[in-house]
C-alpha positions as CSV (number, residue, x, y, z in Angstrom):
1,X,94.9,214.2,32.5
2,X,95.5,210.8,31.2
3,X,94.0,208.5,28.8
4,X,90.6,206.7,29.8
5,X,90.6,202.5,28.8
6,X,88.1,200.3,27.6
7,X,85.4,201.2,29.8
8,X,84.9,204.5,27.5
9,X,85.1,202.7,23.8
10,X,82.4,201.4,22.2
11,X,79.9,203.6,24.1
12,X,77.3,203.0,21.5
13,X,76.9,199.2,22.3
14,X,75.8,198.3,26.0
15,X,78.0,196.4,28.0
16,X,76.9,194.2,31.2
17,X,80.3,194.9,32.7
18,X,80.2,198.8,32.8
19,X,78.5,201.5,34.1
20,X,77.9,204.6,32.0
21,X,76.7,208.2,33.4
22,X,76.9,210.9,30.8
23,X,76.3,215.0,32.0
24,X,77.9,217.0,34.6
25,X,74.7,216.6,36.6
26,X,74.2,213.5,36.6
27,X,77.6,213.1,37.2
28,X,77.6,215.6,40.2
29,X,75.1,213.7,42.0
30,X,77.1,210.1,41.3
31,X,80.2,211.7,42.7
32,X,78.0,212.9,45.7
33,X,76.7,210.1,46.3
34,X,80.1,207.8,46.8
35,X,80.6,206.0,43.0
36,X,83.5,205.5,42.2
37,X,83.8,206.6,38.5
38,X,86.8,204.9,37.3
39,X,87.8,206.8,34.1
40,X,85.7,210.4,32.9
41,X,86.2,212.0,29.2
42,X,85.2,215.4,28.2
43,X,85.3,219.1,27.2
44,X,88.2,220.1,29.7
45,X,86.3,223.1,31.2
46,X,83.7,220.3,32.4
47,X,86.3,218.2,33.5
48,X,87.8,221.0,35.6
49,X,84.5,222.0,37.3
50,X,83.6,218.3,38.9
51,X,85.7,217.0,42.1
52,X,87.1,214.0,41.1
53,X,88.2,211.0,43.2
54,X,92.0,210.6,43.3
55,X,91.6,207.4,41.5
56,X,89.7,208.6,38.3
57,X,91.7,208.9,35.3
58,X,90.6,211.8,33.5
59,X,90.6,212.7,29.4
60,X,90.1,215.5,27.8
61,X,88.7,215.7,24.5
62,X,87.7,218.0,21.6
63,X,83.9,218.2,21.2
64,X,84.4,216.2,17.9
65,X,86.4,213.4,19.4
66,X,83.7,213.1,22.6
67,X,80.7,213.0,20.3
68,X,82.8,209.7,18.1
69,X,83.2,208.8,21.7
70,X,79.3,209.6,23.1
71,X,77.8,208.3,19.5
72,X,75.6,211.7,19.5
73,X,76.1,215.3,20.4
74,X,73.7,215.3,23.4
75,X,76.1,214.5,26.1
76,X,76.4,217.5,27.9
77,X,80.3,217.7,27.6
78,X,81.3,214.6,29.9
79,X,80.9,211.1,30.4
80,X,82.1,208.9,32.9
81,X,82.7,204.6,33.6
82,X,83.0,202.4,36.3
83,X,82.9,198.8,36.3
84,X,79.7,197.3,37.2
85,X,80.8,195.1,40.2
86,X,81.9,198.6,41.8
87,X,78.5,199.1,42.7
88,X,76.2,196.8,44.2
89,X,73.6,198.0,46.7
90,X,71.8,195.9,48.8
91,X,68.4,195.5,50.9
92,X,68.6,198.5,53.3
93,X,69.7,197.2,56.6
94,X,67.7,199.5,59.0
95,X,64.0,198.4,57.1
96,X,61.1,198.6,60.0
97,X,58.0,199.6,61.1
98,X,58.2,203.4,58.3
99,X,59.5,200.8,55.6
100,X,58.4,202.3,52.2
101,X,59.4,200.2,48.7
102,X,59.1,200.0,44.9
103,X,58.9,197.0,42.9
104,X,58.8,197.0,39.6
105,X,58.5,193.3,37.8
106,X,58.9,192.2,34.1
107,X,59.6,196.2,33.1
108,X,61.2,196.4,29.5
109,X,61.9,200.0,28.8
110,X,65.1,200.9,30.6
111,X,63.8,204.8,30.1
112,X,60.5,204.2,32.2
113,X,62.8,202.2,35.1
114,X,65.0,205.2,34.9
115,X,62.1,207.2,35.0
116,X,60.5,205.7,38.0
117,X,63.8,205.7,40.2
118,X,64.3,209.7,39.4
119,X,60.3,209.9,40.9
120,X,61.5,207.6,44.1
121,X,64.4,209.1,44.7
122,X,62.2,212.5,44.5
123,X,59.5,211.3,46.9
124,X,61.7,209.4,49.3
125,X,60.9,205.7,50.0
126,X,63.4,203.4,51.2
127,X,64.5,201.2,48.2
128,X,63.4,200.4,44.7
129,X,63.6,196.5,44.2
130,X,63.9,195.6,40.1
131,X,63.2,192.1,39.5
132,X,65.6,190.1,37.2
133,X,63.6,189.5,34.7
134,X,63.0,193.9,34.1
135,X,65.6,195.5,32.0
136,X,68.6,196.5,33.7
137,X,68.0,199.9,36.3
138,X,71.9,200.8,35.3
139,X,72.1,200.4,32.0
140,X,72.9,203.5,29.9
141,X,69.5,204.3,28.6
142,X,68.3,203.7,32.6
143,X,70.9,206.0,34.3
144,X,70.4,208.9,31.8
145,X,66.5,208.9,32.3
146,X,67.1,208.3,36.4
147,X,69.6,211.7,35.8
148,X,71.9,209.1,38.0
149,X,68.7,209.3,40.8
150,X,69.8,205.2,40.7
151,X,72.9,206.0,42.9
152,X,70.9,208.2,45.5
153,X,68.1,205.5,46.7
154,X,69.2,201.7,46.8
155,X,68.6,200.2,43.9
156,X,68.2,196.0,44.1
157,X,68.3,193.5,41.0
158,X,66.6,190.6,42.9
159,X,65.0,187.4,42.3
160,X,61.2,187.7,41.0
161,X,59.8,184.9,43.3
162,X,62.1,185.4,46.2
163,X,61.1,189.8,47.3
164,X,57.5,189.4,48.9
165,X,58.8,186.6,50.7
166,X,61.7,187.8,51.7
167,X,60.4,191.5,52.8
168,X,57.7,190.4,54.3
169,X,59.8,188.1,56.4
170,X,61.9,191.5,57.6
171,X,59.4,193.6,57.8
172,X,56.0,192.5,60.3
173,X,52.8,193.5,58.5
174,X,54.0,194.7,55.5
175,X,51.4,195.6,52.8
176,X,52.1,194.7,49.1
177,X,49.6,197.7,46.8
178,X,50.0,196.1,43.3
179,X,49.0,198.8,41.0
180,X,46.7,197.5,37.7
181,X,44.5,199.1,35.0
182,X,42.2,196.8,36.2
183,X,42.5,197.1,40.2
184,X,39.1,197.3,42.1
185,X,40.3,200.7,44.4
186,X,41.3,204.1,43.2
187,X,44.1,205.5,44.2
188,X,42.6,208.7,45.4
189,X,41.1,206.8,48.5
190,X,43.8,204.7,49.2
191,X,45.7,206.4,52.9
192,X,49.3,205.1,53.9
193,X,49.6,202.7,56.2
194,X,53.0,201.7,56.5
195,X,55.1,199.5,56.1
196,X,54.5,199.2,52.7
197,X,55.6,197.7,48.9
198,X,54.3,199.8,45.8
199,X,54.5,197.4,43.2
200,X,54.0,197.8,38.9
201,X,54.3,196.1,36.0
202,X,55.2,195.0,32.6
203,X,54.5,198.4,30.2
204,X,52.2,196.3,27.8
205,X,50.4,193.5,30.4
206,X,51.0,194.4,33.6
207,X,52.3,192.6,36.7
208,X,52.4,188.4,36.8
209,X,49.7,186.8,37.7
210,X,51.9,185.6,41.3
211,X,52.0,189.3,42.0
212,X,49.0,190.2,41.7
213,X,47.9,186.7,44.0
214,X,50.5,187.9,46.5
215,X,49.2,191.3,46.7
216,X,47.0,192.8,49.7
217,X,45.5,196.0,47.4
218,X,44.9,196.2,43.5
219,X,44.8,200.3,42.8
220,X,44.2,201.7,39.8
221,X,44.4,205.4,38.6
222,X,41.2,206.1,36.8
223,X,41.5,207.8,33.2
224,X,38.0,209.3,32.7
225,X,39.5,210.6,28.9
226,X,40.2,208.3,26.1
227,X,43.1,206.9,27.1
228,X,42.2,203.8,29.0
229,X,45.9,203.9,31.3
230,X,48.7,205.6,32.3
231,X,52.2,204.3,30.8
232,X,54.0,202.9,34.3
233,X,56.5,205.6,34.5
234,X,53.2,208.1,35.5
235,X,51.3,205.9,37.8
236,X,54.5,205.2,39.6
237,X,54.9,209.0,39.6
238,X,51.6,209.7,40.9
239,X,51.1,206.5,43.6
240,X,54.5,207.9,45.2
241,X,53.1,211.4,45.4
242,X,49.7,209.8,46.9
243,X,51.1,207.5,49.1
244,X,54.7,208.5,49.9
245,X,54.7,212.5,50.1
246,X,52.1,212.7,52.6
247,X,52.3,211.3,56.2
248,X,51.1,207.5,56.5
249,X,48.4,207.4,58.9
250,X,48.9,204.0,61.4
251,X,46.8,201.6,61.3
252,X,44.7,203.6,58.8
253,X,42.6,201.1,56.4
254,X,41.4,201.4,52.9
């Protein structure tokens, strides 16, 4: 076992360059789905138990050095690094008739993008589309909320006024369902009819204005309590189970 570089100092501080996955699970389900995690540090018995690439260079620690390392004692013994520009998915290739996406615009909580990515990657739709002007899906805070769900579904940083355009020039009759407190159908009634785009919004206002023009359905999720909505990790939660568990229905309308 060797020692790890730069990619593993300063853990505490976000980096644009790096990507971080902390936890033999989430770690697991990185390796198994193809990253290639440059350098790894931990307990050795944690080290020992994951199947490395030939190419990692791997450092075992005391638990007090990996918590200086981590910044905090929850980190589940390990903690790997890649640099960023080693992973860069892209628009699925083989999107058609089935398509099923997520796109989240204006998010600012990396924990509730995490969040939603760990519910698509549970319910199955194609991609998940984060617009550039969200926080960023594979940012520390994101992947540890996602459990690394982000490297098992593509996940896209694209350009806010560029996706509905360019999806719906792919994909023939795609339907964009913008989700809003203040949406005029409940999502209870609403059937699959794909191909579709599941779209959500800023944590505090929503989803812009040119969304919402652009969209073919406004759902909301009714809150009959005292709460008047969901935060967005939840609806996006429960419009995947609504609309992406079940069989879409063709040609079904709303």
């Amino acid at each position: 076992m060797n020692h790890s570089n730069d990619l593993l100092a300063n853990l505490r501080q976000e980096s644009p360059d790096r990507i971080v996955i902390e936890g033999r699970i989430a770690l697991e389900r990185a390796l198994a789905a193809g990253v290639p995690v440059a350098y790894a540090a931990g307990l050795a018995p944690q080290l020992e138990r994951l199947s490395w690439p030939e190419h990692t260079t791997l450092t075992a620690m005391s638990r007090d050095e990996l918590d200086t390392l981590v910044g905090f004692s929850f980190h589940r013994g390990v903690v790997g690094a890649l640099p960023r520009d080693h992973w860069q998915p892209s628009i699925p290739s083989n999107v058609g008739p089935m398509f099923l996406g997520v796109a989240l615009f204006g998010l600012a909580d990396p924990s509730n993008i995490g969040a939603i990515i760990r519910s698509a990657a549970a319910f199955g739709p194609d991609a998940v589309f984060v617009d550039d002007g969200s926080a960023d899906p594979f940012s520390r805070r994101s992947t540890r909320a996602a459990m690394a769900a982000n490297f098992c579904i593509p996940v896209c940083v694209v350009e806010r006024r560029s996706l509905i355009d360019a999806l719906r020039a792919r994909v023939c009759g795609l339907r964009v369902i913008a989700f809003s407190a203040e949406g005029d159908t409940e999502v209870q009634t609403v059937t699959s009819s794909r191909p579709e785009l599941l779209v959500f919004g800023h944590e505090g206002w929503g989803l812009p204005t040119e969304i919402l023009e652009r969209s073919d359905l406004r759902v909301q999720i009714p809150t009959p309590g005292s709460i008047g909505s969901l935060i967005v990790a939840m609806t996006a939660a429960i419009a995947l189970y609504q609309l992406a568990s079940k069989p879409p229905l063709t040609g079904a309308k709303v």
